[in-house]
C-alpha positions in Angstrom: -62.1 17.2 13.4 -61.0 17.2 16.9 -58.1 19.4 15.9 -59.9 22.1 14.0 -62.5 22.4 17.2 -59.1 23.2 19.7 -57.8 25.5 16.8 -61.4 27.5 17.1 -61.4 27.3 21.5 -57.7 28.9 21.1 -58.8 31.8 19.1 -61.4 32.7 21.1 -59.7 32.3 24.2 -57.1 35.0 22.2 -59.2 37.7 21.8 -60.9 37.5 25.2 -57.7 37.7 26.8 -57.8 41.7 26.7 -54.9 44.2 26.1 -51.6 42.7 25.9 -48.4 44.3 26.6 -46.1 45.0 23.8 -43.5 42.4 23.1 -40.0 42.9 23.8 -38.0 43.7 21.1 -35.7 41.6 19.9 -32.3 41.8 18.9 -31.3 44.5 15.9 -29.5 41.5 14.1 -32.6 38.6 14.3 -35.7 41.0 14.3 -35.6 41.0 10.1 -33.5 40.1 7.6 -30.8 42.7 6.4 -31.0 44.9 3.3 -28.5 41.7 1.8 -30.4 39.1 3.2 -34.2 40.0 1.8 -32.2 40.4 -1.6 -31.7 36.6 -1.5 -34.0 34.7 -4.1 -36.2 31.7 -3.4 -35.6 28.2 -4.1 -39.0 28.5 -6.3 -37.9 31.4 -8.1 -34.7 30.0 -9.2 -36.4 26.6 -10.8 -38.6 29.1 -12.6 -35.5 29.9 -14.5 -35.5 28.6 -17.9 -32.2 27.2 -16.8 -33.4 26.1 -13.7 -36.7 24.4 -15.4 -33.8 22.3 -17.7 -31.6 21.1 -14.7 -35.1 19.9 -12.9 -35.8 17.7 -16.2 -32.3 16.3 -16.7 -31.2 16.0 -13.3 -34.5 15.5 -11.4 -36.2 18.8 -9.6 -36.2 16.7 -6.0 -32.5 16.9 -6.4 -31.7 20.4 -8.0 -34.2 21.9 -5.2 -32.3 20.2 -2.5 -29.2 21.3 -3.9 -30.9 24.6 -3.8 -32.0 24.8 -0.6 -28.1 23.9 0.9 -26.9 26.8 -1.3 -29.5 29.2 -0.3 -28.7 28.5 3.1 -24.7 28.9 2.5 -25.7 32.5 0.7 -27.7 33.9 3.3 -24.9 33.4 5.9 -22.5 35.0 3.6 -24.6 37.9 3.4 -25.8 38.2 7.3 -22.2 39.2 7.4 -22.1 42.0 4.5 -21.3 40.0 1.5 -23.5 40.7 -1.9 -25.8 38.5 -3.0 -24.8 36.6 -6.4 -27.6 36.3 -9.3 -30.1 34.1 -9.4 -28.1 32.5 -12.3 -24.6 32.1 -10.4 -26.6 30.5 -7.4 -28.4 27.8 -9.4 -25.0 26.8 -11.6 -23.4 26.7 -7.4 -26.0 24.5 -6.4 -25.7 22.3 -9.5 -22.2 21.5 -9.1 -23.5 19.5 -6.3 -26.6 18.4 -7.6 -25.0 16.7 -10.7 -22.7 14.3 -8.0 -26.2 13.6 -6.6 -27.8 12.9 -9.5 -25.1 10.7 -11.5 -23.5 8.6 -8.3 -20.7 7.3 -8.5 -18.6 7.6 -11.3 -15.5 6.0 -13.1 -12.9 7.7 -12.1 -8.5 7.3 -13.4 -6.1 6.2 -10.2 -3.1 7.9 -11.0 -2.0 7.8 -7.5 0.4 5.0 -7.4 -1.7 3.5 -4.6 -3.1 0.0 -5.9 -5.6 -0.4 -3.3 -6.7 2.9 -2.4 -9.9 2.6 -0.3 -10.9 5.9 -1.5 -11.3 4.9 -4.6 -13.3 1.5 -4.2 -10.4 -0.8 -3.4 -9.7 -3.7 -6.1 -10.8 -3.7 -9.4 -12.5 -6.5 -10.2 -11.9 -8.5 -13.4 -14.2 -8.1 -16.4 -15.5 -11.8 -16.0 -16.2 -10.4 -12.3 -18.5 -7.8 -13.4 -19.9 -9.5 -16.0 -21.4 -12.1 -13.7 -22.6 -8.9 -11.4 -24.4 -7.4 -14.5 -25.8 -10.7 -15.3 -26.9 -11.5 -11.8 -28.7 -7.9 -11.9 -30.7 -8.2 -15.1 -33.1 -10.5 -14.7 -34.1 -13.3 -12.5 -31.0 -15.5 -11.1 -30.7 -19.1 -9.3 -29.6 -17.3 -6.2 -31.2 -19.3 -3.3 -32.9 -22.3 -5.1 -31.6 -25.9 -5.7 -32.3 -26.6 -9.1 -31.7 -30.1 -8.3 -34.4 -30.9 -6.5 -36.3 -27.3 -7.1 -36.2 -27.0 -2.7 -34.6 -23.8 -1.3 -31.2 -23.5 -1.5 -27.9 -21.7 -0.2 -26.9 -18.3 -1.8 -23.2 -18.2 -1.6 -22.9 -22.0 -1.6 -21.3 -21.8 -4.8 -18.9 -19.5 -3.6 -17.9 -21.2 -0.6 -16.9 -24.7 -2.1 -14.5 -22.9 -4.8 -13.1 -20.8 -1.4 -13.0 -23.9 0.6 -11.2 -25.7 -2.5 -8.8 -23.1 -3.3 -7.3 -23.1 0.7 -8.0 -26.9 1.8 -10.7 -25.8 4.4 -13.7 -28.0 5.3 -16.1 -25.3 4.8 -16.3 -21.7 4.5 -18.5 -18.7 4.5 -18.9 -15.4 2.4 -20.6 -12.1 4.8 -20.6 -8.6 3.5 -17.4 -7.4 4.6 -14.2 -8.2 6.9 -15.7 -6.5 10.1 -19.0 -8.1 9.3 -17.2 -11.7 9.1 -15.4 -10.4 12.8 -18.7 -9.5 14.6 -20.1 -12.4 13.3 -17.2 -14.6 14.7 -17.4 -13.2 18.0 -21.0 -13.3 18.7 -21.3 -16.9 17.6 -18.3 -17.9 19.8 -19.0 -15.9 22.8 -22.8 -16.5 23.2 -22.9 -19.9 24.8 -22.0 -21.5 27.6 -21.7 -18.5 29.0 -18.3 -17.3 27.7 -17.2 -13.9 27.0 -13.9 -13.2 27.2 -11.8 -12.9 23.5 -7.8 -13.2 24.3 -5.7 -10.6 21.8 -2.5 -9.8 22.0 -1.8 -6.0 23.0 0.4 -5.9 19.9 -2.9 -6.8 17.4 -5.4 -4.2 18.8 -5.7 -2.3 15.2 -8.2 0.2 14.1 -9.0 -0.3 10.5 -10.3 2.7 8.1 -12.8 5.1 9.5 -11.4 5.0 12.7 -13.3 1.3 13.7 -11.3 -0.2 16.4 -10.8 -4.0 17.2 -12.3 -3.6 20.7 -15.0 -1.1 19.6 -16.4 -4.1 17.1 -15.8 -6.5 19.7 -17.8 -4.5 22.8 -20.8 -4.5 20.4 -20.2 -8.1 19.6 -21.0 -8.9 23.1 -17.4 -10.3 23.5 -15.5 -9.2 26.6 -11.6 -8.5 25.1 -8.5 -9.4 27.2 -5.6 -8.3 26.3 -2.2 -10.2 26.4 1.7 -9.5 26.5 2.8 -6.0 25.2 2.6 -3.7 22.5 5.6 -5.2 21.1 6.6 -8.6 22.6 3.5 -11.4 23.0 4.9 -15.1 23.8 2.2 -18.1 23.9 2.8 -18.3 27.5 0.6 -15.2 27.6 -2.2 -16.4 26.0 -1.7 -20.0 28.2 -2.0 -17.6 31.7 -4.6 -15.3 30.7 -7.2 -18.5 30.0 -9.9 -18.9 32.0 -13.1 -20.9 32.6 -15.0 -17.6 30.8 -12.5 -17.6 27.6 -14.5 -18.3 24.1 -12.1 -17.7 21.9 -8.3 -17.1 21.0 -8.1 -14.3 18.0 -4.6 -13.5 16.3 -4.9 -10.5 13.9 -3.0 -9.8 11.3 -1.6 -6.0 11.7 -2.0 -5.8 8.2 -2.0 -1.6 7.7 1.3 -1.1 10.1 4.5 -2.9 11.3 5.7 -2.9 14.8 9.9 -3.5 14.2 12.7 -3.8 16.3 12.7 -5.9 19.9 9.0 -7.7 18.5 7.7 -10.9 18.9 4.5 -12.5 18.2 3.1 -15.8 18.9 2.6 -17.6 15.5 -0.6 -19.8 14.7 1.8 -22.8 15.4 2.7 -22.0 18.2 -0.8 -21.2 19.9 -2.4 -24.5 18.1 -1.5 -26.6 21.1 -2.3 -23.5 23.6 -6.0 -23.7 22.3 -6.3 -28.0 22.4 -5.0 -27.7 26.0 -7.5 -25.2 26.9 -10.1 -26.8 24.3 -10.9 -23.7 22.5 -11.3 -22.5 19.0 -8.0 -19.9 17.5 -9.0 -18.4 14.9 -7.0 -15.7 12.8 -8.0 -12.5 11.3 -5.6 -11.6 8.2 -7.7 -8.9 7.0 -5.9 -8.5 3.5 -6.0 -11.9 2.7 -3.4 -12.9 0.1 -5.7 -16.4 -0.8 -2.2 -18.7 -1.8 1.7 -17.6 -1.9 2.4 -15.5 -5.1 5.4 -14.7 -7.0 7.4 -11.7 -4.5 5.1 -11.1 -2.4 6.6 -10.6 1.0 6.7 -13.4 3.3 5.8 -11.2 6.4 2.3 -11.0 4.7 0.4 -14.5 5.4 -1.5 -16.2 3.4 -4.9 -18.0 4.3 -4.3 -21.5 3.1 -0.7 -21.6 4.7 -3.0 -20.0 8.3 -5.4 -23.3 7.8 -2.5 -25.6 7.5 -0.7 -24.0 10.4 -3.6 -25.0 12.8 -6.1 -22.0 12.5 -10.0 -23.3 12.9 -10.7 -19.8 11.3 -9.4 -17.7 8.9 -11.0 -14.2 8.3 -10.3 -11.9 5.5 -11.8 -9.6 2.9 -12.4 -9.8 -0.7 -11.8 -6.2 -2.2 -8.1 -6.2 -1.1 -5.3 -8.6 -2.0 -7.9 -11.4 -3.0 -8.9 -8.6 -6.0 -12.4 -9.4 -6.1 -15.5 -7.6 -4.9 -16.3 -6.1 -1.2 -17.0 -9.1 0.8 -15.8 -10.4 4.7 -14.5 -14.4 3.7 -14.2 -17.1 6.6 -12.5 -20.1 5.9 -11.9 -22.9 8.3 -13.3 -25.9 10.5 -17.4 -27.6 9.4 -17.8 -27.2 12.7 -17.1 -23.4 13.7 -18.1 -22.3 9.8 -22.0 -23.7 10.7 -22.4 -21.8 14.3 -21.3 -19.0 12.1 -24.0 -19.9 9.6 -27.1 -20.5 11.9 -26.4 -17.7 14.3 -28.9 -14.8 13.6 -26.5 -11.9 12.6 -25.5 -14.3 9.7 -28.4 -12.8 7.8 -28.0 -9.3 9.0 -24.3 -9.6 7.2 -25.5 -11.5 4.0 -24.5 -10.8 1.0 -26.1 -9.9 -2.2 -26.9 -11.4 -5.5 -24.8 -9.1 -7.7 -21.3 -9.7 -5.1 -22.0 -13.2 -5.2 -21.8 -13.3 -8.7 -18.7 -11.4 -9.0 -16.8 -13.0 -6.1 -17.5 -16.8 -7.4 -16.2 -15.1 -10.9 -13.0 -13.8 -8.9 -12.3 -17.2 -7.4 -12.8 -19.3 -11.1 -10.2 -17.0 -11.9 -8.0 -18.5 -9.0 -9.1 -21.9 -9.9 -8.3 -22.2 -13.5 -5.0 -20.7 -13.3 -5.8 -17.2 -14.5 -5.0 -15.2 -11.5 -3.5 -12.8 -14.1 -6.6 -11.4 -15.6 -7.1 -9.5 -12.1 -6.7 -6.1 -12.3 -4.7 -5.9 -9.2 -2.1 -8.1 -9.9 -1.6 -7.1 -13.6 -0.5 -3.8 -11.4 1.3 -5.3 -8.5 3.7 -7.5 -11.3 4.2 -4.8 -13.8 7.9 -4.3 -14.2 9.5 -0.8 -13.7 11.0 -0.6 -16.4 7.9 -0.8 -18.9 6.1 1.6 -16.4 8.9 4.5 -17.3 9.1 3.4 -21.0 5.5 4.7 -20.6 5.8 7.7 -18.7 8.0 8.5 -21.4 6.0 8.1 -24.0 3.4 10.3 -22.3 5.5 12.7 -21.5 7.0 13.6 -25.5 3.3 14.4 -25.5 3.5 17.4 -24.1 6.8 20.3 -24.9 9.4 19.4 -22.9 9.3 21.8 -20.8 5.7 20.9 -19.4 6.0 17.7 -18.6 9.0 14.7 -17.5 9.4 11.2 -16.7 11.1 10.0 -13.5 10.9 6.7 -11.3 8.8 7.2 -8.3 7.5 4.7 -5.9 3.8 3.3 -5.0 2.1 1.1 -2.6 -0.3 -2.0 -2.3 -2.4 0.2 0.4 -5.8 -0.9 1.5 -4.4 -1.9 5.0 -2.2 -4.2 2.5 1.7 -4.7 3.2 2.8 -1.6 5.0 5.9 -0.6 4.5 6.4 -2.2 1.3 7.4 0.7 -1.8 6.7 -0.4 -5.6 8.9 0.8 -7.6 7.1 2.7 -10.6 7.4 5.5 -12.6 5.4 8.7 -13.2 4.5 11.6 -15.4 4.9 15.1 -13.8 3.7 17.9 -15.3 5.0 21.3 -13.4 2.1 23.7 -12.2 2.6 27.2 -10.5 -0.8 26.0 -8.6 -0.9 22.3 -8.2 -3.4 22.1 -5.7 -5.5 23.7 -8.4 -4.6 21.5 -11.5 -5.2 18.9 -9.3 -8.9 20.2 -8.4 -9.2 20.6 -12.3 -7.9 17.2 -12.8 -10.8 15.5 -10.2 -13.8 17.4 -11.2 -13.4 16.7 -15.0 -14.8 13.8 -17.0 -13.1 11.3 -16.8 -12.0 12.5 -13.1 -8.2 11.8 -12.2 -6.5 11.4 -9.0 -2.9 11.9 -8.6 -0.3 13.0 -6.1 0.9 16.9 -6.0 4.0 18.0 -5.1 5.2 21.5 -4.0 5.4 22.4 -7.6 4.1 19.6 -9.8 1.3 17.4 -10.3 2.2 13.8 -11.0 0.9 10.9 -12.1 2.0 7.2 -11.3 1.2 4.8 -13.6 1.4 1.9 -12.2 -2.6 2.3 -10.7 -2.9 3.4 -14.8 -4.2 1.0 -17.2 -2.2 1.1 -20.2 -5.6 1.5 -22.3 -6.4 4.6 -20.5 -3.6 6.6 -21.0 -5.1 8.4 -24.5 -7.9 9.3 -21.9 -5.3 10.5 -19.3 -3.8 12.9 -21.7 -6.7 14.3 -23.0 -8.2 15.0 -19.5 -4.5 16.6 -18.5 -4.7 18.9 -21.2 -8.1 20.0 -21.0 -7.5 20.7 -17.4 -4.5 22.9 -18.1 -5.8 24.5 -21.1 -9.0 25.3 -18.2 -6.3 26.6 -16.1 
């Protein structure tokens, strides 16, 4: 009401105002809309299109007109500077390329990069008993915060955190959403009483993990004050011993999981800190990020593993569950009862919690630990497939296609997710030559089932190590559709 009666005072006050002098003209180029431009159709007029009225009912019209509207906006530009306007058809099948990764998600997709762990592509695999218990967990009603004991509230990831605390000999543990959720938490639990701040890390452990997130930029907003100790590449436990003060919290060791520092190096081992944090009676805890859970087969011994950490001295051990664990995305802390319940009552705990359908998948992943079927993990079935049956494979795949189109040769991969740098696996791959890789390869990703694989200066090729055996009938038939398309 009130806003209709200024609307009416404004008018008036308009035409009583008297003659007006002309406005100054603006610009040639933003007064109207070039002969191009006007020639560009409306997002209306396109979903009137009997195409356009089909895309609206499979794909949803809120999408396709928002797919619409992005085009539009890339088409006008293109033809403020000259260029021609396409049809209304060629616009609408534009904008639903986009549209359709809206409306379907994410999608299954082949790795046939070589890279086990490749964060691009979701990380781990997790086991079919893992995703299972997530679909289970998601279709109905589920136990997830209820004692059915005594029918009083309960703890959701209790179940989870005695098999974790089993599996690696610690007191206690706790599951949070991901690694540098379990690290913020850490630090704002430690350094929030008694008036102590100040987080001692050696200058050698300062990483930045993926999407440029840097160990001190997690810290700051943690409320923790870092101090750094020793050098880049030389930190003795004397450092740590001089750099501790009545304001120190905390002593954190961190795992430089995605790089190596080699040559003149050292670093202060948890063993060798234990007795710097009793002296100084604080808590050390160590952040492995990977987190191999036990020692396997040939895995390097540079990479640590979190039981071994715990017996070493550590009262925390942080690491995540989508990497060498091979379960779903989750931040894992294992450690002292103590330290594990300030974690647990502090307030970000719930910020950081996790959900019903991870829970379920991560206590699958770590039966599969406890029973002794670490094998049924997707990601070691990769990591321990011999070379030699990998090329016996590529081979196979490769009489497929005319000789001349396609050859098998040993190659090399890697663990990756921030997982044992450095470290080749020796595989084997399928190359198939291209005069346009870069386009194969574009073919390749956008098809159904999408592939990823590496591209050479001439080839495409495909490591099969990050292949399922079971999907290599799909493979083929999504490389030659993309080359007969090319």
């Amino acid at each position: 009401m009130g806003l209709g009666s200024r609307s009416v005072k404004a008018t008036a006050r308009k035409r009583s105002a008297g003659p007006q002098a002309p406005a100054e003209a603006a610009p040639a180029d933003d007064a109207a809309p070039s002969d191009q431009r006007r020639g560009v159709p409306s997002v209306d007029a396109i979903l009137r299109l009997p195409a356009g009225r089909k895309a609206s009912s499979r794909l949803g019209r809120p999408i396709v007109r928002a797919a619409l509207r992005e085009t539009l906006d890339g088409v006008r530009a293109d033809a403020r500077r000259g260029a021609e306007v396409p049809e209304p058809e060629d616009i609408l099948a534009r904008a639903l390329t986009v549209a359709a990764r809206d409306a379907y998600g994410i999608q299954e997709v082949i790795n046939a990069t070589g890279v086990v762990l490749h964060t691009g592509l979701g990380r781990a695999p997790m086991a079919r008993a893992a995703a299972r218990a997530a679909a289970r967990a998601a279709q109905g009603y589920a136990d997830l915060e209820v004692d059915r004991d005594t029918g009083g509230r309960g703890r959701r990831t209790a179940h989870a955190e005695r098999l974790l605390a089993a599996l690696t000999d610690a007191e206690d543990a706790l599951a949070v959403n991901n690694g540098a959720g379990a690290l913020l938490l850490l630090l704002a639990a430690t350094t929030q009483a008694r008036g102590r701040k100040d987080v001692l890390v050696s200058r050698g452990e300062l990483i930045e993990i993926g999407g440029e997130f840097r160990l001190p930029d997690i810290m700051a907003a943690s409320g923790a004050r870092l101090v750094e100790v020793g050098t880049t590449n030389r930190t003795r436990p004397a450092d740590y011993e001089r750099a501790i003060t009545p304001k120190t919290a905390l002593i954190l060791k961190v795992h430089p999981s995605n790089y190596r520092v080699v040559g003149f190096t050292r670093a202060a081992s948890v063993s060798a800190l234990r007795p710097v944090a009793d002296r100084a009676g604080l808590p050390l805890a160590f952040d492995l990020g990977s987190g191999l859970l036990q020692r396997f087969g040939d895995v390097p011994s540079e990479e640590p593993a979190v039981a071994e950490a715990l017996a070493l001295g550590a009262d925390a051990v942080l690491f995540s569950g989508d990497k060498l664990l091979g379960g779903p995305q989750a931040g894992l802390i294992v450690g002292t009862r103590s330290l594990t319940e300030r974690l647990r009552r502090h307030p970000i705990a719930r910020a950081v919690r996790l959900d019903k359908m991870t829970i379920a998948a991560l206590e699958a992943t770590l039966r599969l630990y406890a029973t002794g079927h670490r094998t049924d993990l997707p990601l070691w079935r990769m990591l321990d497939a011999p070379q030699r049956s990998l090329i016996e494979r590529a081979k196979a795949l490769a009489t497929v296609f005319r000789p001349q189109h396609a050859e098998a040769r040993a190659s090399e991969g890697a663990v990756g997710g921030g997982s044992l740098p450095g470290y080749a696996l020796p595989s084997a791959e399928l190359v198939i030559p291209s005069g346009s890789p870069e386009a194969l390869a574009n073919r390749l990703r956008v098809g159904r089932p999408a592939v990823f694989c590496r591209v050479n200066d001439d080839a495409v090729a495909f490591d099969l190590r990050t292949v399922p055996p079971g999907d290599d009938d799909r493979l083929i038939r999504a490389i030659r559709y993309a080359l007969a398309a090319g």
